[in-house]
C-alpha positions as CSV (number, residue, x, y, z in Angstrom):
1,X,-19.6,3.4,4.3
2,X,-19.8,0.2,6.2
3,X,-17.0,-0.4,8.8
4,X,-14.1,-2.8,7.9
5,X,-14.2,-4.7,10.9
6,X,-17.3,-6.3,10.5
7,X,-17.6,-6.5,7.0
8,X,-13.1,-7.5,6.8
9,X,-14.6,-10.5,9.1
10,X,-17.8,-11.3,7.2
11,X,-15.4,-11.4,3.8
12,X,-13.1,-13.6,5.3
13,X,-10.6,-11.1,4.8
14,X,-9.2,-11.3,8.4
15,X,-9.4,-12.0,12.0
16,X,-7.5,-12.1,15.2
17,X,-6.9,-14.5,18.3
18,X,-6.7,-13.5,21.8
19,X,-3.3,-16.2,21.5
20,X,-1.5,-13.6,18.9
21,X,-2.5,-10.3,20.6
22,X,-4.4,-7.6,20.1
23,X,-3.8,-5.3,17.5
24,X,-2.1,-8.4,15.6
25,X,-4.5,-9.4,13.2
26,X,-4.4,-12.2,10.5
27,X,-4.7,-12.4,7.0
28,X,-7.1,-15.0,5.7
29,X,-6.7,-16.4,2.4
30,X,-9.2,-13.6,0.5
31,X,-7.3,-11.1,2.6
32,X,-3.9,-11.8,1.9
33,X,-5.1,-12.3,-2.0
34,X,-6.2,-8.8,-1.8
35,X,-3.0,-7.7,-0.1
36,X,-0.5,-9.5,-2.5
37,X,-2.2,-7.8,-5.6
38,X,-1.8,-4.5,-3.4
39,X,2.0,-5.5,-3.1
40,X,2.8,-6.2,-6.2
41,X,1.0,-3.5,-7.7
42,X,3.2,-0.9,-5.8
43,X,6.2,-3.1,-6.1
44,X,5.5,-2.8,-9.6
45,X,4.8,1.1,-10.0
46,X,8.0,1.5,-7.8
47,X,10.2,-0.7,-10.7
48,X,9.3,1.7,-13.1
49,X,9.7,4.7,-11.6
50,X,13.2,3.5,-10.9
51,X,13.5,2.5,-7.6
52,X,15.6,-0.6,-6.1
53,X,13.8,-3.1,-3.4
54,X,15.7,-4.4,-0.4
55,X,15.1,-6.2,2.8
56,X,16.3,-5.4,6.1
57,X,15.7,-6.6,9.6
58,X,12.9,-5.8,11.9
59,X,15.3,-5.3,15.1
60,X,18.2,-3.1,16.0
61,X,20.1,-2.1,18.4
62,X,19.0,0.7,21.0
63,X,21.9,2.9,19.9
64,X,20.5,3.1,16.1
65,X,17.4,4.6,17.1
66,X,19.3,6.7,19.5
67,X,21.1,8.1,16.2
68,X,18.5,8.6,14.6
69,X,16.3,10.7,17.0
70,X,13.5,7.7,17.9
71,X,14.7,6.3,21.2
72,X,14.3,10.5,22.3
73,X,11.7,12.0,20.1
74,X,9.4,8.7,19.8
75,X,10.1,6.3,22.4
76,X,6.5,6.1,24.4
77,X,5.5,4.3,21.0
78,X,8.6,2.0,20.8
79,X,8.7,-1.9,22.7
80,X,11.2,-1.7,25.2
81,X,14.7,-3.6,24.2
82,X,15.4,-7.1,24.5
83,X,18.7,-8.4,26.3
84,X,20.0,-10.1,23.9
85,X,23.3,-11.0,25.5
86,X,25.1,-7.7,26.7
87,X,22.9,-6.2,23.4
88,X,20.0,-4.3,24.1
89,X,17.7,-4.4,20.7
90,X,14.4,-3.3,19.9
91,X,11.6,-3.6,17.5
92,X,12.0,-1.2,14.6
93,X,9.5,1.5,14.8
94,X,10.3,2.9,11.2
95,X,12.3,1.7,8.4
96,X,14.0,5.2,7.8
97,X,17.5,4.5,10.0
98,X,17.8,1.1,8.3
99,X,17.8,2.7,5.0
100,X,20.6,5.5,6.3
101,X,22.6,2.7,7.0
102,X,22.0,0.9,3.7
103,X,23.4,3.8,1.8
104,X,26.0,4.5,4.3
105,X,27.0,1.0,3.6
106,X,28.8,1.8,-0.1
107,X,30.5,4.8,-1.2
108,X,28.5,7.2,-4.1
109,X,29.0,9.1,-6.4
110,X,27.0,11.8,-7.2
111,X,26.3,10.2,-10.8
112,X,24.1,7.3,-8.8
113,X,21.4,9.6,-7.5
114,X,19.2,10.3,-6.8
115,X,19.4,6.7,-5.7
116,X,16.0,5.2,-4.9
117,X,15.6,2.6,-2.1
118,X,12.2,0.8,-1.9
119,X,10.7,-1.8,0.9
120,X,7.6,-3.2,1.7
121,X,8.5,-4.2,5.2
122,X,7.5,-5.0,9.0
123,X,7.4,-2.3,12.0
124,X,6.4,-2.1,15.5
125,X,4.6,0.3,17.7
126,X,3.6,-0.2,21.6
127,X,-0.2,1.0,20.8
128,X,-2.3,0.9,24.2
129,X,-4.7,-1.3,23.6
130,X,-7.4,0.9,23.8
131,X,-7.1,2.5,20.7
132,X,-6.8,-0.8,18.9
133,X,-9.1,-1.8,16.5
134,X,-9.7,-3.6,13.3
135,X,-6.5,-2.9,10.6
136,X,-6.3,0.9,11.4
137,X,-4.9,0.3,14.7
138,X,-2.4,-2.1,14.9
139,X,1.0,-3.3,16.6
140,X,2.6,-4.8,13.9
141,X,2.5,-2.9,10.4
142,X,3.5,-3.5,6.8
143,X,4.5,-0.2,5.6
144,X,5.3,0.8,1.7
145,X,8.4,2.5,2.5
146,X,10.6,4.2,0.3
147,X,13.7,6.4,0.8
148,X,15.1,8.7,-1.9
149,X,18.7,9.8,-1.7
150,X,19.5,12.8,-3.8
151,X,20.9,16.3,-4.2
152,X,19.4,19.3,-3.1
153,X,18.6,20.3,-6.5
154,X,16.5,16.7,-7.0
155,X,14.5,17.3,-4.1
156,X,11.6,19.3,-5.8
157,X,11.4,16.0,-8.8
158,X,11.4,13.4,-5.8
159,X,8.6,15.0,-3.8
160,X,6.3,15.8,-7.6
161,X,7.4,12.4,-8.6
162,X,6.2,10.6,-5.8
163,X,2.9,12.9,-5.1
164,X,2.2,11.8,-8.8
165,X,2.5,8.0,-7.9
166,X,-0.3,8.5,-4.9
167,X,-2.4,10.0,-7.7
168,X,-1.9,7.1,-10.3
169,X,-2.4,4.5,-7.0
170,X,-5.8,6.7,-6.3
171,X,-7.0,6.3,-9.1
172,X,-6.2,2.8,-9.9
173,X,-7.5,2.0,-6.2
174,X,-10.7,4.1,-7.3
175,X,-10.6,5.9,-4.0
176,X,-10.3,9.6,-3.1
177,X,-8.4,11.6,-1.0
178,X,-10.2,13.9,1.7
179,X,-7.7,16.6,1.7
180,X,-3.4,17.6,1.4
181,X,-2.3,18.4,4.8
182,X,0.7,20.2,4.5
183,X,2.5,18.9,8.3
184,X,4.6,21.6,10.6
185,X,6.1,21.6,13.5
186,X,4.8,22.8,16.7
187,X,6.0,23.4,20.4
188,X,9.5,23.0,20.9
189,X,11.1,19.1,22.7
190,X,8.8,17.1,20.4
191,X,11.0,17.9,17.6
192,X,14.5,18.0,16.3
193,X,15.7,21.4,17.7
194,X,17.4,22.8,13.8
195,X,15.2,26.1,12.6
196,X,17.3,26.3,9.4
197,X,16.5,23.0,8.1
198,X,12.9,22.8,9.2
199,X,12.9,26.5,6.6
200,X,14.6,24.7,4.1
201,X,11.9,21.4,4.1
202,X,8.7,23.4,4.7
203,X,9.9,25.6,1.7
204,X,10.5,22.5,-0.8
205,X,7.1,21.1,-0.1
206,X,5.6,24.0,-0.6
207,X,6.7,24.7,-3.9
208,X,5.9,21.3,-5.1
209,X,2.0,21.4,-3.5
210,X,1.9,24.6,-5.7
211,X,3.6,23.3,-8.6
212,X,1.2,20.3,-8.4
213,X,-1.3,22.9,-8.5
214,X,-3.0,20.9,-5.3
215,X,-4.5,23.2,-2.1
216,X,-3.7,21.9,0.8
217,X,-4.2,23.2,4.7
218,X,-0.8,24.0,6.7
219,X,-1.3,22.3,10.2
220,X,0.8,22.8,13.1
221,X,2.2,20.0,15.6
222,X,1.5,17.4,13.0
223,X,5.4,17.0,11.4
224,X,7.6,14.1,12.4
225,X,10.0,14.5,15.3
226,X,13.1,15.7,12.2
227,X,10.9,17.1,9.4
228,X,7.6,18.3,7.6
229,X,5.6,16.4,5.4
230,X,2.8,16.3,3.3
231,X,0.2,13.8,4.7
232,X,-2.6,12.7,2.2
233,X,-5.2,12.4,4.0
234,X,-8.5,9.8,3.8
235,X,-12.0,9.5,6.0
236,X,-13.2,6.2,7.6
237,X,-17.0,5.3,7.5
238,X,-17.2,7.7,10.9
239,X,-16.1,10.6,9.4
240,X,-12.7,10.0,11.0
241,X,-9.4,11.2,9.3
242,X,-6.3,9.9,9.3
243,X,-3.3,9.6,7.1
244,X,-2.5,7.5,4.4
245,X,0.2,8.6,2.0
246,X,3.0,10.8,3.1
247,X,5.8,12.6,1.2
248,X,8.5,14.0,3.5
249,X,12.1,15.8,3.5
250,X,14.6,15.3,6.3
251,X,17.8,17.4,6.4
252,X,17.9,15.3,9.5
253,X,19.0,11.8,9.3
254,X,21.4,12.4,6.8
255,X,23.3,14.6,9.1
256,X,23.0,12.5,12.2
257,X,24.4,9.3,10.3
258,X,26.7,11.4,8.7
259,X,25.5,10.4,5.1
260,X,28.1,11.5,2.1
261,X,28.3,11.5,-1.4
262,X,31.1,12.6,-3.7
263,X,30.3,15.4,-6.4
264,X,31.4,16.3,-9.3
265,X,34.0,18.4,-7.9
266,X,35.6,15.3,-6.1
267,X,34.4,16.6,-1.9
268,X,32.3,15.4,0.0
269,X,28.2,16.2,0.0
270,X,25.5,15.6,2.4
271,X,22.7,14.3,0.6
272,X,19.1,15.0,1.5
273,X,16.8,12.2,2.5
274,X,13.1,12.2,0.9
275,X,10.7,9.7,2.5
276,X,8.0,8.5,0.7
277,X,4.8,6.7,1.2
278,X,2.7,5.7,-1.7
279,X,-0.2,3.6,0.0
280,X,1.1,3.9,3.7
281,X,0.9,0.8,5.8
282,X,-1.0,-2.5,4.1
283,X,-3.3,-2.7,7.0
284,X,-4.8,0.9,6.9
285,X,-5.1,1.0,3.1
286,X,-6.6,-2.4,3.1
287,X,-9.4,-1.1,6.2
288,X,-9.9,2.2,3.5
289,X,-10.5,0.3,0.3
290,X,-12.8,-2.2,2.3
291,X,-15.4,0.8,3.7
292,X,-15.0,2.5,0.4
293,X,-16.1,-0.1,-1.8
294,X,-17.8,-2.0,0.5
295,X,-16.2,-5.5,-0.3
296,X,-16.6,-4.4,-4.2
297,X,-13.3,-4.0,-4.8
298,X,-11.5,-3.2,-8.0
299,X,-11.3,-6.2,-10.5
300,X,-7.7,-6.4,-10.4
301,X,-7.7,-6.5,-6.3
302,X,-10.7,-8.7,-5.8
303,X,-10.0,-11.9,-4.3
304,X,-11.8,-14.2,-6.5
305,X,-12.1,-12.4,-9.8
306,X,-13.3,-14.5,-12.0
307,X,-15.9,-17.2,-11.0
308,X,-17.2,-19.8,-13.2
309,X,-21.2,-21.4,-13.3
310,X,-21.7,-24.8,-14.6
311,X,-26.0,-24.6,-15.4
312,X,-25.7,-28.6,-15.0
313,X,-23.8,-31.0,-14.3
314,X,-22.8,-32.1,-17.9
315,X,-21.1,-28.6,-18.0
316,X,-18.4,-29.7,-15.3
317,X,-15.7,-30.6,-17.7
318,X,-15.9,-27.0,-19.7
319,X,-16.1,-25.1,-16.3
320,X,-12.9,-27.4,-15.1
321,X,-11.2,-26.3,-18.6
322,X,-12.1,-22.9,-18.3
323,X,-10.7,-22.4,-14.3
324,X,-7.4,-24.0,-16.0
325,X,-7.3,-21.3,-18.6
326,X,-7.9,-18.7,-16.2
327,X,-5.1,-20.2,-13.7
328,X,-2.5,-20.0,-16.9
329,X,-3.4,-16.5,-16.9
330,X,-3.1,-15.5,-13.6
331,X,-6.4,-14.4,-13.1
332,X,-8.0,-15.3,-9.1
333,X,-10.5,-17.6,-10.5
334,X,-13.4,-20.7,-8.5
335,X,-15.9,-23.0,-9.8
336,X,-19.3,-22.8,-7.7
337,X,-20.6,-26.4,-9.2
338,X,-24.6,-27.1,-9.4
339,X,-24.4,-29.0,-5.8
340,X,-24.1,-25.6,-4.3
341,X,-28.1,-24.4,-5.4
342,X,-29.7,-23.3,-8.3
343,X,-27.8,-21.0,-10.6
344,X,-29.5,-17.9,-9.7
345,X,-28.6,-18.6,-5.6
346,X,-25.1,-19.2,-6.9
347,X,-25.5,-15.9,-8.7
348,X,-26.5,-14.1,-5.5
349,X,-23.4,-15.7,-3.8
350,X,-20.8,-14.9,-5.7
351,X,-22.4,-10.8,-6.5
352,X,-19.1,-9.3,-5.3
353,X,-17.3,-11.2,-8.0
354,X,-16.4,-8.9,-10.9
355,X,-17.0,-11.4,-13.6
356,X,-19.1,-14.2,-13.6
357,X,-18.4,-17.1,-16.1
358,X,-21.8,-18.9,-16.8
359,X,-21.6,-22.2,-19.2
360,X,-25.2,-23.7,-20.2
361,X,-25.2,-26.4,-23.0
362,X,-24.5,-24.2,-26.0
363,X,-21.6,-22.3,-24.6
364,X,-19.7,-25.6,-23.3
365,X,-20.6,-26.8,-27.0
366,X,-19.1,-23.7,-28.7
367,X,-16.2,-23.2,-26.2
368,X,-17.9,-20.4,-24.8
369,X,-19.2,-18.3,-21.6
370,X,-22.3,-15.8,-21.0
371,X,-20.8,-13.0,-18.6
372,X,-22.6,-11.2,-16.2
373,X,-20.6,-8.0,-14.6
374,X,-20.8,-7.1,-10.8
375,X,-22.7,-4.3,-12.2
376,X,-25.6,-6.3,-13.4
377,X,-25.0,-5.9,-16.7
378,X,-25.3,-9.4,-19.3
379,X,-23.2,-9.7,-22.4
380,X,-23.9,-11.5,-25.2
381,X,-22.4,-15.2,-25.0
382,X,-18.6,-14.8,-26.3
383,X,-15.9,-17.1,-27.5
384,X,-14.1,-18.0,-24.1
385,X,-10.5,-17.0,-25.4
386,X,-12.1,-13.6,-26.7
387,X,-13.9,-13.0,-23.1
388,X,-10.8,-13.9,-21.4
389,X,-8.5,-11.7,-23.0
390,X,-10.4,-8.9,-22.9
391,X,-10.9,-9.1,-19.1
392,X,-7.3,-9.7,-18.5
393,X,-6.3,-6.6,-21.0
394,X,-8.3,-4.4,-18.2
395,X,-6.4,-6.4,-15.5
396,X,-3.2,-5.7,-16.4
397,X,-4.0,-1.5,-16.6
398,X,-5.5,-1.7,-13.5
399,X,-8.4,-0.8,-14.5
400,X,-11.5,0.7,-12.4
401,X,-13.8,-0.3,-15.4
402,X,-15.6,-3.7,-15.7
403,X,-15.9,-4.3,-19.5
404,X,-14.9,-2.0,-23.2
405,X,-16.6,-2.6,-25.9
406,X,-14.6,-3.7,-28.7
């Protein structure tokens, strides 16, 4: 596999300054094309299985995270606070104690859950900046964050549920995971000192791994700070591992912000916090799905999808109408005119493109194209509306196949 960093850059899919920072990198257009169709993908898969989006603020105040467990448990890897007049604030490092607060904010019943909170928001972490690099490493991530608030008895449907979206995003992504790491705690002061819950979380992802039917390896000292987890894990174009989706239950939080629900017997519950994960930050899925396909991404991800080649000039106007059509569609669509070389340079340009678009004389005269597939493979000229529809019918699946037959 080729390494995102040069090939991101060569795509045009991002860069950085020395101005911004390291480990602060920049989407350019192609890049943030690819990383809006990633967005609203999940955003999408996270509608339908019933979860709410909200938005909440990148700061807070020292003594949230002090609530939560960070400012003790994870502080080396927090920015230090900001004096903002008598209030010290600092840089989220995690979305998790927002969300407590979110639900703290309205009373429940037990009738509303399990109540699913969704965000695709921004977090901070002091990296040194000699482990920076590319979009693995990075100070400032975009992190597909969801927090499930349910009963105990809901726990075991949250954690298959949402280990069933990473396999639906897998597969739509057309990549692979290396391994299930099933995440435990190891030496005692790195974590949150409560035996009986860490029993009661280890046990619940357990049984859902083995109801899942997947095989995972039980690692020690790989847990966060107030629970286990189930880490998904992925390989860069070294060989190197990291982690990419995570499913976890925290007995936790929900205690320290003193989290209630009322149940059907009119007292108060404690409900239990699932956090979920389905492509883990933007930035690191975006480095994995550049090495893996090496810049051939899925059709419904590429930037450009669809790009359209005039044979002459006097095809202009039908490419033109065409690029309109495909605009009206929503389909990522350019025009590379003759000017740019001869058709089979502009051919070899634009190879990454999933679907090229050509228009001699007789398709511009019968409203039609001749497409050629990434794949190399030429179909028969079709009627433009028919070739259209047919690519945006795979589109919308999410499809990791170029062309079906009729």
């Amino acid at each position: 596999m080729p390494d995102h960093r040069t090939l991101g850059r060569a795509l045009n899919l991002f860069d950085t300054d020395p101005l911004i920072g390291s480990g602060l990198p920049f989407w350019l257009p192609d890049g943030a094309a690819v990383r809006q169709a990633l967005e609203d993908y999940i955003r999408t898969a996270e509608r339908r299985a019933g979860y709410r989006h909200v938005y909440s603020p990148v700061l807070g105040k020292r003594e949230l995270y002090e609530i939560s467990g960070h400012w003790r448990h994870y502080r080396d890897d927090m920015f230090p606070p900001m004096d903002l007049g008598g209030e010290h604030v600092v840089l989220r490092p995690s979305l998790c104690p927002h969300h407590a607060l979110l639900f703290r904010s309205r009373a429940h019943s037990y009738r509303e859950l399990p109540l699913r909170i969704a965000e695709l928001g921004g977090m901070y972490r002091s990296e040194l900046s000699g482990v920076l690099g590319g979009l693995t490493r990075v100070r400032g991530i975009q992190l597909n964050d969801a927090h499930i608030f349910c009963t105990l008895d809901q726990v075991a449907a949250e954690v298959t549920g949402a280990l069933a979206m990473i396999a639906d995003a897998y597969a739509a992504l057309d990549i692979r995971a290396a391994r299930y790491r099933l995440s435990l705690p190891g030496p005692e002061g790195k974590y949150v000192a409560a035996p009986n819950l860490w029993e009661r979380s280890i046990a619940l992802l357990t049984a859902a791994l083995d109801d899942c039917g997947l095989s995972y390896d039980a690692v020690a000292g790989e847990a966060a700070f107030y629970g286990p987890k189930i880490d998904v894990q992925v390989r860069d174009s070294a060989g190197r591992e990291s982690t990419l989706s995570t499913v976890q239950v925290d007995f936790h939080q929900p205690e320290q912000f003193d989290l209630r629900y009322t149940g059907a017997d009119g007292a108060a519950h404690r409900p239990v916090m699932v956090h979920r994960s389905i492509v883990g930050s933007v930035e690191r899925a975006v480095a994995h799905l550049i090495e893996c396909h090496g810049g051939r991404f899925p059709a419904w991800l590429a930037p450009t999808q669809v790009v359209v080649l005039p044979v002459t000039d006097a095809q202009q106007p039908a490419a033109a109408h065409l690029e309109r059509r495909c605009h009206d569609l929503g389909l990522r669509v350019a025009v590379s005119p003759p000017d740019r070389g001869s058709l089979g340079a502009r051919i070899r340009d634009h190879r990454l493109v999933p679907y090229q678009a050509i228009i001699g004389a007789e398709e511009a005269a019968a409203d039609a194209v001749a497409l050629r597939l990434r794949d190399g493979r030429r179909l028969a000229s079709l009627p433009a509306a028919e070739a259209l529809r047919r690519i945006d019918a795979l589109l919308a699946v999410h499809s990791a196949e170029l062309w079906e037959d009729a």
